[in-house]
Wavefront OBJ file of the C-alpha trace (Angstrom):
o trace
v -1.192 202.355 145.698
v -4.579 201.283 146.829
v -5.994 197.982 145.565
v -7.661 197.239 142.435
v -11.301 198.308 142.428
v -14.076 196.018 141.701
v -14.206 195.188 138.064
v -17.684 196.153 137.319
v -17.614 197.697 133.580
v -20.254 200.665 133.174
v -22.970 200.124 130.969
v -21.134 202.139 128.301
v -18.169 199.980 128.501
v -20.232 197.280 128.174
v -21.756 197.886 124.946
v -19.393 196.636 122.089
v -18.123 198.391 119.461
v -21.025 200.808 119.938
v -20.328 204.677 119.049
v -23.637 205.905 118.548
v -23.472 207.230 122.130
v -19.432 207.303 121.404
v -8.638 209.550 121.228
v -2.830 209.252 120.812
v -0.479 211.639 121.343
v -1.365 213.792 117.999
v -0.225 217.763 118.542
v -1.487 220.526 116.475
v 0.185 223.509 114.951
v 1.918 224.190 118.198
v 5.484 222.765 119.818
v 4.525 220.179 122.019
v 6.335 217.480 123.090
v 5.647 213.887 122.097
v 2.796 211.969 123.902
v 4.423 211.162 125.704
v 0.189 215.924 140.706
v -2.291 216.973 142.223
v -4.395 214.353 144.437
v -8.038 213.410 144.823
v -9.695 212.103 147.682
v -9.105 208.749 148.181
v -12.621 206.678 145.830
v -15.558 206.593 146.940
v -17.942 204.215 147.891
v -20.483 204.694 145.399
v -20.949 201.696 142.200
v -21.600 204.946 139.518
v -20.471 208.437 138.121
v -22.573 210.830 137.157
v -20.443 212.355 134.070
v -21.807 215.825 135.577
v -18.822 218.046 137.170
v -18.730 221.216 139.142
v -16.649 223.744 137.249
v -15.209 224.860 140.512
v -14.634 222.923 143.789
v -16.053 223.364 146.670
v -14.040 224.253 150.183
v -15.636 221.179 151.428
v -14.434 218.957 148.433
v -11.170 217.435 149.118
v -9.065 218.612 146.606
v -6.400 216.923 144.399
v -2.912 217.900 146.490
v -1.180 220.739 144.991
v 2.257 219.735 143.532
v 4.441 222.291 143.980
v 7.162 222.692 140.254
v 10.313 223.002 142.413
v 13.250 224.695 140.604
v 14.757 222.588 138.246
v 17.900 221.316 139.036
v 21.059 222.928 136.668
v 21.067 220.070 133.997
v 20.864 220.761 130.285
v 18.160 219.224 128.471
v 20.514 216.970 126.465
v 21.615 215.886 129.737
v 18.327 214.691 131.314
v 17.434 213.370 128.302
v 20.242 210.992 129.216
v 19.296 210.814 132.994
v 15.745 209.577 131.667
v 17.372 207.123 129.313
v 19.435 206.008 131.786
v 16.383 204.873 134.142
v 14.375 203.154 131.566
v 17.492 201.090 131.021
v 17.767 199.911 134.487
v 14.371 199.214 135.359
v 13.426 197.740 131.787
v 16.127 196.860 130.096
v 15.639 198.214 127.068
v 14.927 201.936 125.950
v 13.431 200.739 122.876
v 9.812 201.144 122.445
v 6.995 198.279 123.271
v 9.106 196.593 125.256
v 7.474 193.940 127.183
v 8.822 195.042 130.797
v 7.516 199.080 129.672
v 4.277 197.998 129.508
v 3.626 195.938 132.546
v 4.990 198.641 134.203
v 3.317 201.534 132.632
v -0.401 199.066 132.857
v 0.175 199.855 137.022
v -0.010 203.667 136.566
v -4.026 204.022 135.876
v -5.922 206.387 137.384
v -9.147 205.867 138.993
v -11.968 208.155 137.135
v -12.700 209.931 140.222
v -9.054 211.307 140.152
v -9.776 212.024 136.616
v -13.030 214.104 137.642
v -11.279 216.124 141.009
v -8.174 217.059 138.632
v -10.315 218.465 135.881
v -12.621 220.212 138.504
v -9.268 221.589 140.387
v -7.780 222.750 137.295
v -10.913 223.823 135.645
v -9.253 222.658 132.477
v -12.524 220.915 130.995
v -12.164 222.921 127.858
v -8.556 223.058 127.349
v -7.045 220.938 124.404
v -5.558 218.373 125.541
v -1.884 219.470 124.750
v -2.577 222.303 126.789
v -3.141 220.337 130.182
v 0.284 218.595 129.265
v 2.213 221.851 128.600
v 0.336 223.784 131.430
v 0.212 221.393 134.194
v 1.438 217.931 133.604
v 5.025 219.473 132.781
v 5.506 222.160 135.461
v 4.528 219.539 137.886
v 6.907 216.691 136.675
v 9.640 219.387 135.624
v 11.856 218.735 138.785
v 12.584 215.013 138.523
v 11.331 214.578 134.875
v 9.110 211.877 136.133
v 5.999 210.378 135.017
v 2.780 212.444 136.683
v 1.191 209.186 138.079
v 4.432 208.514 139.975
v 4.733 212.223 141.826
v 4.199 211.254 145.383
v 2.106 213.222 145.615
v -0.016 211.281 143.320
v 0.454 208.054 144.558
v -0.390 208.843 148.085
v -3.739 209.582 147.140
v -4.338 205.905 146.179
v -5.546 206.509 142.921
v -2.846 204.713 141.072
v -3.256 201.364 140.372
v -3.525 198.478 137.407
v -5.033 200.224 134.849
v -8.728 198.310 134.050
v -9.470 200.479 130.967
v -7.182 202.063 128.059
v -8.281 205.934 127.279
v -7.749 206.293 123.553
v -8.051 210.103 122.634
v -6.662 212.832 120.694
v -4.434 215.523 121.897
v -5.967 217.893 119.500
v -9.638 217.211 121.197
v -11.075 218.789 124.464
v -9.451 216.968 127.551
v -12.410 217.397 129.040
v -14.437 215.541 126.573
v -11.836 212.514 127.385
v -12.620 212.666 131.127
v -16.756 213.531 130.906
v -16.567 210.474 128.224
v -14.959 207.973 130.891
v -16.979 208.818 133.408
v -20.058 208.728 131.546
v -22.306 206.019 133.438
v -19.253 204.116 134.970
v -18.270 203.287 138.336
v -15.915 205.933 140.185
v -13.209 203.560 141.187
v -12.573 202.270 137.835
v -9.183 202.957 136.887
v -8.158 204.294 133.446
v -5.003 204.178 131.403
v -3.964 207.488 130.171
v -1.268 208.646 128.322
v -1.059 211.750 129.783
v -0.721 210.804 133.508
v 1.369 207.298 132.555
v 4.158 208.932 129.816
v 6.995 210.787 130.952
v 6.167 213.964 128.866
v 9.819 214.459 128.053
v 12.584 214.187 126.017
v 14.502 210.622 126.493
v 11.119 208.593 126.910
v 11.833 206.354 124.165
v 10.792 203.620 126.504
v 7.478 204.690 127.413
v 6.515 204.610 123.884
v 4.858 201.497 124.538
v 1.041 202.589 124.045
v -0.528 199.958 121.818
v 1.603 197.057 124.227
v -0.102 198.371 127.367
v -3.324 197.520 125.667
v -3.554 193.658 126.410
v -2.694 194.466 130.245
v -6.320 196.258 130.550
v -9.840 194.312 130.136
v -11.174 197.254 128.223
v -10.763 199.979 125.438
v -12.308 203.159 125.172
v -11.919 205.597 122.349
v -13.903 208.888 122.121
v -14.078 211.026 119.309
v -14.863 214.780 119.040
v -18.003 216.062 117.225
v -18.318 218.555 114.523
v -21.021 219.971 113.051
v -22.359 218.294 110.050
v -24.830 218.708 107.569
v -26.838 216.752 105.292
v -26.477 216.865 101.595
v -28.716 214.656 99.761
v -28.825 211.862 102.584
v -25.474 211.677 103.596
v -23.589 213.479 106.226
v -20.932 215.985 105.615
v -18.081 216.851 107.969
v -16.571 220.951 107.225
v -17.648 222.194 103.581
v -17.030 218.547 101.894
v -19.964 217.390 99.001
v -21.833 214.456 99.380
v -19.751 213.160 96.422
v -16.710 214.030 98.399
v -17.631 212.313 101.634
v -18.582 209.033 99.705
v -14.843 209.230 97.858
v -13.712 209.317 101.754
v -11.850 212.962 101.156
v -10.247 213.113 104.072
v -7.174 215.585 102.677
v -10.344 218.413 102.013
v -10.948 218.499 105.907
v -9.536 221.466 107.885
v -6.521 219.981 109.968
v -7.748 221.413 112.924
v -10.720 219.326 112.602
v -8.569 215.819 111.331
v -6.481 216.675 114.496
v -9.510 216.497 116.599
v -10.718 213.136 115.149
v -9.031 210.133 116.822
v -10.384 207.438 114.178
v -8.224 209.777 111.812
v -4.623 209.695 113.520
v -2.188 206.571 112.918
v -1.031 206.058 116.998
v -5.232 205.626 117.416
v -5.167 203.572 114.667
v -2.756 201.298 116.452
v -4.451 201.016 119.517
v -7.619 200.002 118.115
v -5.565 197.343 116.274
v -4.487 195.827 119.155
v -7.791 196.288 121.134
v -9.560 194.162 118.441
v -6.662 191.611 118.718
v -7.195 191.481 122.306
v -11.296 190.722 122.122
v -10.674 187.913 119.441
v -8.333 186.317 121.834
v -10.995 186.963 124.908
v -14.483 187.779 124.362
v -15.043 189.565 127.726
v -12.462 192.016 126.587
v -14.750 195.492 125.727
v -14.030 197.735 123.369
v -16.385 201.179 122.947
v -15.992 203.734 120.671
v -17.899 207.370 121.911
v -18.275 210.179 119.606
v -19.691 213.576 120.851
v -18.784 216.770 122.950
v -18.662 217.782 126.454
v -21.360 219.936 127.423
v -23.334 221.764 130.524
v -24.883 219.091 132.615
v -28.828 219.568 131.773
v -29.427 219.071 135.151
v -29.126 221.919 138.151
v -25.537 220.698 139.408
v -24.029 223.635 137.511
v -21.544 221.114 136.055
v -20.206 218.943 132.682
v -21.435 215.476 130.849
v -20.689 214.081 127.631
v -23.313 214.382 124.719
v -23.160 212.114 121.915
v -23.522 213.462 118.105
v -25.379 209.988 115.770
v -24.920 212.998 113.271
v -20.944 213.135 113.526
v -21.131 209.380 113.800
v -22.851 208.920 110.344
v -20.741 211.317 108.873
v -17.214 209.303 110.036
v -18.855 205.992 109.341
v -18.964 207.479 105.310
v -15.060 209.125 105.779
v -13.031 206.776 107.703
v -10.256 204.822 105.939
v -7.695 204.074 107.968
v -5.134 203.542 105.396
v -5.718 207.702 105.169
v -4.585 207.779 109.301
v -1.915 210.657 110.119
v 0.525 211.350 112.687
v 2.785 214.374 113.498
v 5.528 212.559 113.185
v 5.263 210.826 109.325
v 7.651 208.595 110.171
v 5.435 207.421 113.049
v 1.989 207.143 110.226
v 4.778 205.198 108.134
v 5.837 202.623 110.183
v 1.911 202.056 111.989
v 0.574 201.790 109.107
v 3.000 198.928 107.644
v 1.895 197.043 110.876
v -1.382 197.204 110.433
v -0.900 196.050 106.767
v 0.804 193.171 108.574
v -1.304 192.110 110.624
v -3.834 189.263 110.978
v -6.866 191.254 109.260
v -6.443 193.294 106.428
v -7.199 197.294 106.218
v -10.812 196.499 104.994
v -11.234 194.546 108.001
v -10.042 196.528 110.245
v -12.030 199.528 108.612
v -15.160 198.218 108.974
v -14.929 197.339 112.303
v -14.583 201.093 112.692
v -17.190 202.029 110.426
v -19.474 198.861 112.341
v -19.750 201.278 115.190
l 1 2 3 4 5 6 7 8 9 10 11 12 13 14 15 16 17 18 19 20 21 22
l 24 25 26 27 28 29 30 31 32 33 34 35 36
l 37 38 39 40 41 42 43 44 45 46 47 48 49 50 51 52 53 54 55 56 57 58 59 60 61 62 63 64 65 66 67 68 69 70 71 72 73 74 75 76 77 78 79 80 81 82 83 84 85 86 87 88 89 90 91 92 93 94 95 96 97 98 99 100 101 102 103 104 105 106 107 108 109 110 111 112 113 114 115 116 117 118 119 120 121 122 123 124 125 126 127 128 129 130 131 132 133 134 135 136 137 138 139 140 141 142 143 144 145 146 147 148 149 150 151 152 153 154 155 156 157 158 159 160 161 162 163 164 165 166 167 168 169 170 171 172 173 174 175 176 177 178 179 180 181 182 183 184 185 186 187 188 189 190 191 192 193 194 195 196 197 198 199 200 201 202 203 204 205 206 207 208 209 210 211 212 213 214 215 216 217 218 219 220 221 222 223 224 225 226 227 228 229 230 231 232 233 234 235 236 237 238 239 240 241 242 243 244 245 246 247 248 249 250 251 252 253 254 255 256 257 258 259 260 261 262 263 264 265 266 267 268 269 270 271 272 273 274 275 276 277 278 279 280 281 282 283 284 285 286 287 288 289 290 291 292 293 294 295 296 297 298 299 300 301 302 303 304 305 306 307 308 309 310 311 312 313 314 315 316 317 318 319 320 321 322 323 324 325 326 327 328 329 330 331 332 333 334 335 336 337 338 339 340 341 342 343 344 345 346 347 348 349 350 351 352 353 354 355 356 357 358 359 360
């Protein structure tokens, strides 16, 4: 693992609680597992990212390390569910989720955003849901060992892996490559991000690894991005899908499509949580950033023939009239259930905590 870059925030990260310019382990209609390598060049040198991305890579572009998916070994599912178990006992203690030892250990396996950039590029996956990068690549890669993606060798020989600086909040329903253009967006290269996808075992038995919201505190900054929708404007207020102005105002959040709710990270309960504990974290320590993005990846305006993240202040008005977070979903109810009851337990109340949302 290489060392801890330089903590220099981007500009983006900077700005709090700012979503003008602004995703959880949420699966749509499709069987996914819960939320659960390939290897870059080693980072660069240079302070910033441009959030602009080739589509393809170049022969001259070192290339993130192909993992081969050896055959998987004869076990039964039920049995390396067990094998998996049996790991996160010894090295934790505990399979239950949140644990405290889970989380330091699951804070080390961030990412640097340049890996984030050369596996998108490699896998030319910038428009794939994000669910579909974890059943397409993620899994085939980890299938042999059942391991955690950040902790193929392949992976950590690139020296990407490290103590994550910044938690990736995002939806598994949205664009993965709105996640990554989002990160990169006017930050520094070497930064290294926490994400769920690269840090969770992606398979049954990972009870342990279920400690999202407790890896939170470990990083010095939260990012959430949101994905746009078109909107329009009825009478001065604007409307997500085919909801009234009278229905956006009543925050009708059962009338929007489900593939759109899936989409929208402020609207799913394992979001919900994070944010929770990222506003916990910046009352206890100011320096601690939190930014909320919403938008949509799109072409690069430039001539580099590649991606950047494009905010939407349209889709931003229209969640700042929707959002109530006592409305937040999960796949799992159980999972909405029991989030919900802590955030009705803890130190602010929902109104609070919705209108530090809606602040954004």
């Amino acid at each position: 693992v290489g060392p801890r870059p330089q903590n220099k925030s981007s500009r983006a990260v900077a700005r709090r609680l700012r979503m003008g310019n602004c995703g959880s382990r949420e699966v749509p209609a499709v069987a996914v597992p819960e939320r659960t390598a390939l290897a870059p060049s080693r980072p660069k040198t240079s302070a910033n990212a441009s959030t602009r991305a080739r589509s393809s890579s170049s022969s001259s572009r070192a290339s993130v390390g192909k993992v081969a998916a050896a055959g998987e070994p004869g076990r039964s599912e039920e049995e390396w569910r067990e094998v998996i178990r049996a790991e996160d006992l010894a090295a934790f203690g505990s399979n239950e989720p949140g644990s405290a030892a889970a989380a330091a250990h699951s804070a080390q396996l961030g990412v640097t955003i340049e890996y984030l950039l050369e596996f998108t590029r490699e896998h030319n996956c910038w428009h794939f849901p994000t669910w579909k990068v974890v059943t397409d690549i993620i899994k085939p890669a980890t299938r042999a060992r059942r391991q955690r993606f950040a902790e193929l060798d392949a992976v950590q020989a690139t020296g990407a892996v490290g103590r994550a600086d910044t938690f990736a909040s995002h939806c598994w329903g949205a664009l993965w490559g709105l996640l990554v253009a989002s990160l990169a967006d006017q930050a520094d290269v070497r930064r290294r991000v926490w994400v769920d996808v690269f840090a969770v075992r992606q398979w049954a038995g990972n009870e342990a690894d279920h400690a999202y919201d407790a890896v939170v505190p470990h990083c010095t900054s939260f990012a959430i991005c949101c994905q746009a929708s078109p909107t329009k404007q009825i009478q001065g207020v604007n409307c997500l899908a085919s909801l009234s102005n009278s229905e956006m105002l009543a925050r009708r959040i059962d009338l929007v499509p489900e593939r759109i709710r899936t989409q929208i990270a402020f609207l799913r309960a394992w979001s919900l949580l994070e944010i929770m504990r990222a506003v916990e974290a910046e009352a206890r320590d100011k320096r601690f950033a939190v930014v909320m993005k919403v938008g949509n990846v799109a072409a690069s305006k430039d001539s580099s023939g590649g991606y950047a993240f494009q905010s939407n202040s349209d889709m931003t008005k229209a969640l700042q009239n929707l959002i109530d977070v006592r409305q937040a979903e999960a796949r799992d109810p159980a999972d909405a259930v029991r989030i919900l009851a802590a955030a009705a337990d803890s130190d602010g109340s929902f109104e609070l905590l919705n209108d530090r949302v809606r602040s954004c």
